[in-house]
C-alpha positions in Angstrom: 42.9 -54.6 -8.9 44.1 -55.6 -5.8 44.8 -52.8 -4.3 42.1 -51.0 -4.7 40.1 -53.8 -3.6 41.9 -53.7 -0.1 40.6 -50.1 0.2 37.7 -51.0 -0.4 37.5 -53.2 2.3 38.9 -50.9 4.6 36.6 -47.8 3.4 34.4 -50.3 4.7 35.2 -51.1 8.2 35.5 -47.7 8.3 31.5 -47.0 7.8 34.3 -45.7 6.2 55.6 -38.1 -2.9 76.2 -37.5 -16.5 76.4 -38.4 -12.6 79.4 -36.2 -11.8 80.5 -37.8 -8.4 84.0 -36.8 -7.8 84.7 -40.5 -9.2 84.1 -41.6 -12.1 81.6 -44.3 -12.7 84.0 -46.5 -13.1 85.6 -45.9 -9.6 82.3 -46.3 -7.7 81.8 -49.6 -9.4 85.1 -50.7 -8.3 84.6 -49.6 -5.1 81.6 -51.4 -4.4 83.4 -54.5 -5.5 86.1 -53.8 -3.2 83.4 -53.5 -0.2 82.4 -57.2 -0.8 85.7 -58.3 0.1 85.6 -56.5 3.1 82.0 -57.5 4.6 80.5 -59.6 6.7 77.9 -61.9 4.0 75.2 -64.0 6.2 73.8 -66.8 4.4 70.0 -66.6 4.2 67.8 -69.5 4.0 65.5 -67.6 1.6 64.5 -67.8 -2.7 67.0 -67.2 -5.0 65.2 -63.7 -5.9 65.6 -62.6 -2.1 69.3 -63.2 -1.9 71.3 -60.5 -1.0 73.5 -58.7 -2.9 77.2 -58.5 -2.3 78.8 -56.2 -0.5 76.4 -55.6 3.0 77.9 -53.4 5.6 76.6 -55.5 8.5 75.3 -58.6 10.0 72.7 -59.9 8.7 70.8 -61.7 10.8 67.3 -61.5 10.9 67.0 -59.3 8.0 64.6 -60.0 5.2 65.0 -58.9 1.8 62.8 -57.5 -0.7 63.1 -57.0 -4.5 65.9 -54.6 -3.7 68.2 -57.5 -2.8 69.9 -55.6 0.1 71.0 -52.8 -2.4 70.6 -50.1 -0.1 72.2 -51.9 2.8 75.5 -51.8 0.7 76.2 -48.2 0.3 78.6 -46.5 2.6 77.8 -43.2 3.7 81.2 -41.8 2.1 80.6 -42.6 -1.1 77.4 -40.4 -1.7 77.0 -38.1 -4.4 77.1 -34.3 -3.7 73.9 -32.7 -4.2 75.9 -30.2 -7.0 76.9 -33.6 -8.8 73.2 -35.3 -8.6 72.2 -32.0 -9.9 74.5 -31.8 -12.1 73.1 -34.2 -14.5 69.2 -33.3 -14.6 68.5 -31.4 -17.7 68.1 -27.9 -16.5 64.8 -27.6 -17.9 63.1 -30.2 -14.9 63.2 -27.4 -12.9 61.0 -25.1 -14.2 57.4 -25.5 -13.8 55.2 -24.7 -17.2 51.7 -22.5 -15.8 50.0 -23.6 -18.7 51.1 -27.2 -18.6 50.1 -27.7 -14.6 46.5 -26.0 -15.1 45.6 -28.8 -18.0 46.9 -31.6 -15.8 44.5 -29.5 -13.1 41.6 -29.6 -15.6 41.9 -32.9 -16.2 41.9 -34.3 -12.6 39.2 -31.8 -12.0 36.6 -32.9 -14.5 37.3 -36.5 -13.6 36.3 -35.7 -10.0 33.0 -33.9 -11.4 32.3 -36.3 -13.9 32.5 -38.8 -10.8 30.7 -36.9 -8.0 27.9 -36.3 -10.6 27.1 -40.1 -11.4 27.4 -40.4 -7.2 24.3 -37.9 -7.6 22.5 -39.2 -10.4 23.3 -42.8 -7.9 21.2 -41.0 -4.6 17.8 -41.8 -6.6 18.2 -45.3 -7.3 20.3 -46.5 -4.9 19.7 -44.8 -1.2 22.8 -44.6 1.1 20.8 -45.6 4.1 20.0 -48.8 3.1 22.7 -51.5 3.6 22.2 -53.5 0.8 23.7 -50.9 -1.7 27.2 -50.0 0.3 28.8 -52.2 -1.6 28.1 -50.4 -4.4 28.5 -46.9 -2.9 32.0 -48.9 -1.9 33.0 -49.5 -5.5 32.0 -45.7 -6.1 34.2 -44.4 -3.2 37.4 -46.5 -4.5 37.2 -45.4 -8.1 35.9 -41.7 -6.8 38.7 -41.5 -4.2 41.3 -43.1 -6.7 40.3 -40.5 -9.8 40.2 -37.7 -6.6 43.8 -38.7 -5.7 44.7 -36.6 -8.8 43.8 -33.3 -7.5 45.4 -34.1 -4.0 49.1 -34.9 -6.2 48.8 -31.3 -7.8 47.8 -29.7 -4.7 51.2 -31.2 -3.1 52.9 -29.7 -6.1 51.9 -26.4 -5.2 53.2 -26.7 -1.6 56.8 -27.2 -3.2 56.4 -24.5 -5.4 56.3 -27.2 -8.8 53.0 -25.7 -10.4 53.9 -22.3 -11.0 56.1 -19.3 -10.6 52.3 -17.7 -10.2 53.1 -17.6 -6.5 49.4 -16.3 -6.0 47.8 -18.7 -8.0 49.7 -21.7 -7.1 48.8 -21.2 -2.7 45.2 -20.6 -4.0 44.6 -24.0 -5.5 46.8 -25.8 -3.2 44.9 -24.5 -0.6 41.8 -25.0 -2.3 42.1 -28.0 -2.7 43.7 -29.5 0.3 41.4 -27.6 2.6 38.3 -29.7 0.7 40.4 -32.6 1.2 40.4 -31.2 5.4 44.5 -31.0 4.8 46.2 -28.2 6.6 47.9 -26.4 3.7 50.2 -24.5 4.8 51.1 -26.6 8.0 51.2 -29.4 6.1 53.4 -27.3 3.3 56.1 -27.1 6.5 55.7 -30.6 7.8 56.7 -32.4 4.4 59.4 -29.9 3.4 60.8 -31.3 7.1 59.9 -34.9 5.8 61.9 -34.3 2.9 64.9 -32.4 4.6 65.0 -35.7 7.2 63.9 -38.7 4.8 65.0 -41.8 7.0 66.3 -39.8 9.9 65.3 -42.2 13.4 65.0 -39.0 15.3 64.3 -36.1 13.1 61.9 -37.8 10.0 58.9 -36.9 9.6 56.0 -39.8 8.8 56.5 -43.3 8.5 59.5 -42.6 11.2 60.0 -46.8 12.6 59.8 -47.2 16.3 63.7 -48.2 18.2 63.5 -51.5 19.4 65.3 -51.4 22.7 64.0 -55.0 23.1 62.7 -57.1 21.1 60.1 -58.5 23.7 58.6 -55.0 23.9 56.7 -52.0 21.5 55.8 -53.3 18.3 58.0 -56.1 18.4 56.3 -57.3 21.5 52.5 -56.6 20.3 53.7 -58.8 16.6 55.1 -61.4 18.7 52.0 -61.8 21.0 49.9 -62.3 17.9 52.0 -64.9 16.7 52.2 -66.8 19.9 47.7 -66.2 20.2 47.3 -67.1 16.4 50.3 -69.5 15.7 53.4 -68.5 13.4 51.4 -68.1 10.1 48.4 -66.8 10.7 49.7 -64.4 13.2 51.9 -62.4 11.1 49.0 -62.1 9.0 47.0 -61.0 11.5 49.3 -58.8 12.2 49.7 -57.5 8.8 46.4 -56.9 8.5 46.2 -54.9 11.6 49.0 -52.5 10.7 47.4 -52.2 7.3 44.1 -51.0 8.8 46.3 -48.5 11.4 47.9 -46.8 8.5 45.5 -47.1 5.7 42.5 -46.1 7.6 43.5 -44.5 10.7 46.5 -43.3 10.0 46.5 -40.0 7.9 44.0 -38.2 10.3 45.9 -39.9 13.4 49.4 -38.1 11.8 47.9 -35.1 11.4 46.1 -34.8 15.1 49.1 -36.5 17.2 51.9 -36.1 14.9 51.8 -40.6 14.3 54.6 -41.9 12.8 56.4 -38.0 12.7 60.1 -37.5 14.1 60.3 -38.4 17.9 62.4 -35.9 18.9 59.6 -33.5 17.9 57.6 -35.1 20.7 53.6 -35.5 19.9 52.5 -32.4 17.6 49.1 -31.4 16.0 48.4 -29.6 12.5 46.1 -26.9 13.5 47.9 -25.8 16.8 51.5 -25.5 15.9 52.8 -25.6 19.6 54.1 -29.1 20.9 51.9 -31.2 22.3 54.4 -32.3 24.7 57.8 -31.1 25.4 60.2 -32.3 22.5 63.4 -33.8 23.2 65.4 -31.3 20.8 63.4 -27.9 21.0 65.0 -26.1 18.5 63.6 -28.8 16.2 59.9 -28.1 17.1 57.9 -28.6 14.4 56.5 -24.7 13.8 58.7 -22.6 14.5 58.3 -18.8 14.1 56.2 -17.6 11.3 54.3 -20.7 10.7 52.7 -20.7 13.4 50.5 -17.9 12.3 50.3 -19.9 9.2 48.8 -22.8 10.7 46.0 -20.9 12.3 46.0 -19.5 8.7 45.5 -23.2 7.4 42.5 -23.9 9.7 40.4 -21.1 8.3 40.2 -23.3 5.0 39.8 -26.7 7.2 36.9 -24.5 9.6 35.2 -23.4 6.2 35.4 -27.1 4.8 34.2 -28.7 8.0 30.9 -26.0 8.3 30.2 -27.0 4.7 30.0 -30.4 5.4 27.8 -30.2 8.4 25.3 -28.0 6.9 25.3 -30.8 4.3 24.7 -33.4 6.6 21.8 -31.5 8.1 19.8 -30.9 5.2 20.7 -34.0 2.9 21.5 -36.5 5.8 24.8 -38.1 7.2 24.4 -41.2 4.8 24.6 -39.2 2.0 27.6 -36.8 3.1 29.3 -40.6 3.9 28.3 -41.8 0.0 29.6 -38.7 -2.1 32.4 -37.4 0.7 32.9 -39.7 3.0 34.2 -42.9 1.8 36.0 -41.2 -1.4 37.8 -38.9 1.0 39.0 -42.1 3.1 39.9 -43.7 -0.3 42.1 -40.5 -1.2 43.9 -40.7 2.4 44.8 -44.2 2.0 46.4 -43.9 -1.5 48.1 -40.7 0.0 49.4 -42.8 3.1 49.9 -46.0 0.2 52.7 -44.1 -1.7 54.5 -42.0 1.4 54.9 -45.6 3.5 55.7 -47.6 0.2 58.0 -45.0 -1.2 60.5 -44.8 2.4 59.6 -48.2 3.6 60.9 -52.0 2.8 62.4 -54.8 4.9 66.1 -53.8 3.9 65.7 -50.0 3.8 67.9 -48.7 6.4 67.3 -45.3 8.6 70.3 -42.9 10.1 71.2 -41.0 13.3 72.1 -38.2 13.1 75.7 -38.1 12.3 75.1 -41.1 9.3 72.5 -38.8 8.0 72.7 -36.2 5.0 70.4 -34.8 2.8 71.2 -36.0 -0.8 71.6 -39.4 1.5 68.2 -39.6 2.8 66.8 -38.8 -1.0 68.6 -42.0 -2.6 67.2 -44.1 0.2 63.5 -42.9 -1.4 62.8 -46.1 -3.8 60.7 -46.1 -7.0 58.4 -48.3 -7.5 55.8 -50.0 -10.3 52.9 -48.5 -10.0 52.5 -48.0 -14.2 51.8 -51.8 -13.9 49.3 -51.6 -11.5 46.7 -51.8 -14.1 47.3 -53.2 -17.3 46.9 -49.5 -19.3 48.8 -47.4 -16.2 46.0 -45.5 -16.0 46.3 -45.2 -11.7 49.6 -44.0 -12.2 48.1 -41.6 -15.4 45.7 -40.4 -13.1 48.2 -39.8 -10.2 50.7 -37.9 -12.5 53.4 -40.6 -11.8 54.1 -39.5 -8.2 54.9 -43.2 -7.3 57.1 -44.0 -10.0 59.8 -41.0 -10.2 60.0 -40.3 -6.3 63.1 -40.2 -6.1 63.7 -36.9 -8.3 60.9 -35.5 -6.6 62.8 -36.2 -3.1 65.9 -35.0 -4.4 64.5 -31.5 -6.2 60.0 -31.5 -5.2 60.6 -28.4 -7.3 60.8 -30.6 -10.2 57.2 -30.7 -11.9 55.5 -34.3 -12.3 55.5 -34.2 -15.9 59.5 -33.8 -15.6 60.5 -35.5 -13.1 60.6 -39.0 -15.3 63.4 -37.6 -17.2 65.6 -36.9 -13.5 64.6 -39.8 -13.1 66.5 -41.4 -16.0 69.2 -39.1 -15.4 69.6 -40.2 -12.0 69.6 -43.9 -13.6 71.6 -43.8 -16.0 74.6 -41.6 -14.4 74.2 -43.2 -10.6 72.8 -46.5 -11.2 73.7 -47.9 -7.8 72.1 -45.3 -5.7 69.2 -45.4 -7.5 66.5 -47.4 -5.8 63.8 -49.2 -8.1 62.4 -52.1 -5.8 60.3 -54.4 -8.7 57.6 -56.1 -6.2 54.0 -55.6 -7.2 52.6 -52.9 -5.4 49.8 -55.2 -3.5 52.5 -57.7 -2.3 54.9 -54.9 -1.3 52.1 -52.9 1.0 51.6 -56.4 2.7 55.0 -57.3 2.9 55.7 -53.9 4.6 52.8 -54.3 6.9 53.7 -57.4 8.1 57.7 -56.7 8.2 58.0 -52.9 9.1 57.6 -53.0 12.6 60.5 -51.4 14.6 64.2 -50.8 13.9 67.4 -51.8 15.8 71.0 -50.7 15.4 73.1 -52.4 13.1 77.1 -50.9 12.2 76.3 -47.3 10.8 72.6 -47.9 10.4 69.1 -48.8 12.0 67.6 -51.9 10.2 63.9 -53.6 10.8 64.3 -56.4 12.9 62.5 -59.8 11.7 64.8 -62.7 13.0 62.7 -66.0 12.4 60.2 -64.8 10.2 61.9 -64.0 6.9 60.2 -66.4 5.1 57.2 -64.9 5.9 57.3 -62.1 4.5 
């Protein structure tokens, strides 16, 4: 699999989440036809699968297009659904979590993590972490390890939206559990996504995977991608390049968002997950990113992460670093690079817009989330088995993340079938969709109503 080769690799360098619109169906399809009349269309010089749809609310020059077609780039901000009439149409019965149901799906991602970890120690007698020649096998362990591992880190999330159980006890204490193994932040992390979800492609106030504003074009990431190209030529410079970004997020970048606050909302200024003041001072205060209460709760959270960390150095001391790296190590960097995998993927393509504040809403933000195919990733859709499907129905889980994993595929046809042209499926492969976003996702610029990735020249390189 492709993708899990890539981690591999990187692991390597590394040492290493019916529609009852106040019109009818039938009036938002007219409507949409009635945009394309009205709209500027840019010929594109681009495949026939990459053409744009009709009906974009801007110029398009310089924009590339992914599977998506421009889909999202056609929506006006009027024409949103209320959150009552998205609602509306989900069985009621998505919304309440089964106990019983969430602690199987825990057992099973539980004893695949055992069953794993306990070959990796039955592996420490024949095949000694210290010696070079066997990391590529303790590689291949770490992927399939840190992919089976993923698992646990999905159900953990659950419980920090309050989808595993009305056990309110029960559900902090795994999600704490586990996510404090996994050196998370529970609770501090618990407040930073419930922000990332409230401001889902918001320029100023998102929260991870938040693009950069160009103010020119010559400068910040722009600049950096163009001196690459202009040092390596045109083609092998935005691969380069894309191979850079992909080690910066995949590798570096989870631990990096969680010590500077990379990627998070810039008018939050820098921030850090185990000392909940501001780094620096934040351009909108009130917005800070732990206010009140939880900032007791993050110096609750690093009791778990201080416990975790003491464990693993004592381990280290009387087994050995190589063999901390083997069994922990490596699957733990596998883990954070699936986890950063599906947040960029799911918020991030070429013709995904992002919103200031007054072009920004809620329900808005959720229906700019896009689902994607990770089922096909292997031929039996066992990743996306083992991952309880939290690539695949996002979009629910943006709208409601009360919404258990093992409902949200039927909001997600709901949402389908009753709002079809807000619901965002983009079709690329997932290993040519993380590359096309690395080499394509650099920085935003203003465009009508909305802030779109700039790639002017290099659209058929993407």
């Amino acid at each position: 699999m492709m993708l899990t080769r890539l981690v591999v690799a990187f692991a390597l360098q590394a040492s290493l989440v019916a529609g009852f619109q106040p019109t009818s169906l039938a009036r938002r399809h007219s409507s949409l036809k009635t945009l394309s009349a009205v709209v500027v269309n840019t010929p594109l010089e681009s495949p026939p699968s990459t053409q744009p749809k009709e009906g974009m609310l801007m110029d398009l020059q310089g924009i590339a297009f992914s599977g998506l077609k421009g889909q999202a780039l056609s929506l006006k901000h009027e024409d949103f659904p209320k959150a009552a009439d998205l609602r509306a149409v989900i069985p009621k019965d998505c919304f309440e979590p089964d106990t019983a149901k969430s602690l199987g799906y825990l057992t099973v991602s539980t004893i695949g993590t055992a069953l794993c970890t306990a070959i990796g120690v039955s592996m420490l007698q024949v095949l000694p972490p210290a010696n070079p020649l066997t990391w590529p096998i303790w590689a291949a362990y770490s992927a399939v390890t840190g992919t089976v591992a993923m698992g646990l880190w999905v159900l953990a999330h659950e419980c920090g939206h309050g989808a595993f159980s009305k056990n309110k006890k029960l559900q902090d204490a795994v999600g704490y559990t586990i996510h404090s193994i996994m050196l998370v932040p529970y609770y501090s992390w618990q407040r930073s996504h419930a922000v990332h979800h409230q401001y889902t492609n918001h320029v100023e106030l998102g929260e991870t995977h938040v693009p950069e504003l160009s103010a020119s074009r010559g400068e910040g990431s722009l600049g950096k991608r163009q001196a690459f190209i202009k040092t390596f030529g045109e083609k092998n410079g935005i691969r380069v390049w894309g191979v850079y970004q992909l080690f910066m997020h995949l590798v570096l970048g989870w631990p990096a968002y969680l010590l500077i606050g990379a990627t998070g909302g810039h008018a939050r200024g820098m921030t850090n997950h185990f000392y909940p003041e501001p780094l620096t001072t934040p351009d909108q205060p009130k917005k800070e990113l732990f206010p009140g209460n939880w900032k007791e709760k993050v110096y609750q959270s690093d009791i778990g992460i201080a416990a975790t960390v003491a464990a693993v150095a004592a381990w280290a001391l009387c087994n050995g670093l190589p063999q901390v790296i083997a069994l922990y190590g490596g699957p733990l960097l596998v883990v954070n690079a699936w986890l950063v995998t599906y947040t960029w993927l799911q918020h991030t393509d070429v013709d995904v817009p992002h919103f200031s504040e007054d072009k920004h809403n809620f329900v808005k933000g959720a229906l700019h989330t896009m689902d994607r195919p990770y089922d096909k990733l292997d031929p039996w859709g066992v990743i996306d088995f083992l991952h309880h499907k939290i690539g695949t129905t996002h979009v629910a889980h943006h709208f409601d993340s009360t919404i258990p994993h093992y409902k949200a595929q039927a909001a997600t046809d709901a949402i389908k079938e009753n709002f079809p042209e807000y619901y965002l499926y983009e079709p690329t492969p997932i290993p040519q969709a993380l590359w096309r976003v690395a080499k394509g996702c650099s920085a935003v610029e203003k465009r009508g109503d909305s802030w779109v990735f700039v790639n002017e020249g290099l659209e058929d390189k993407l």
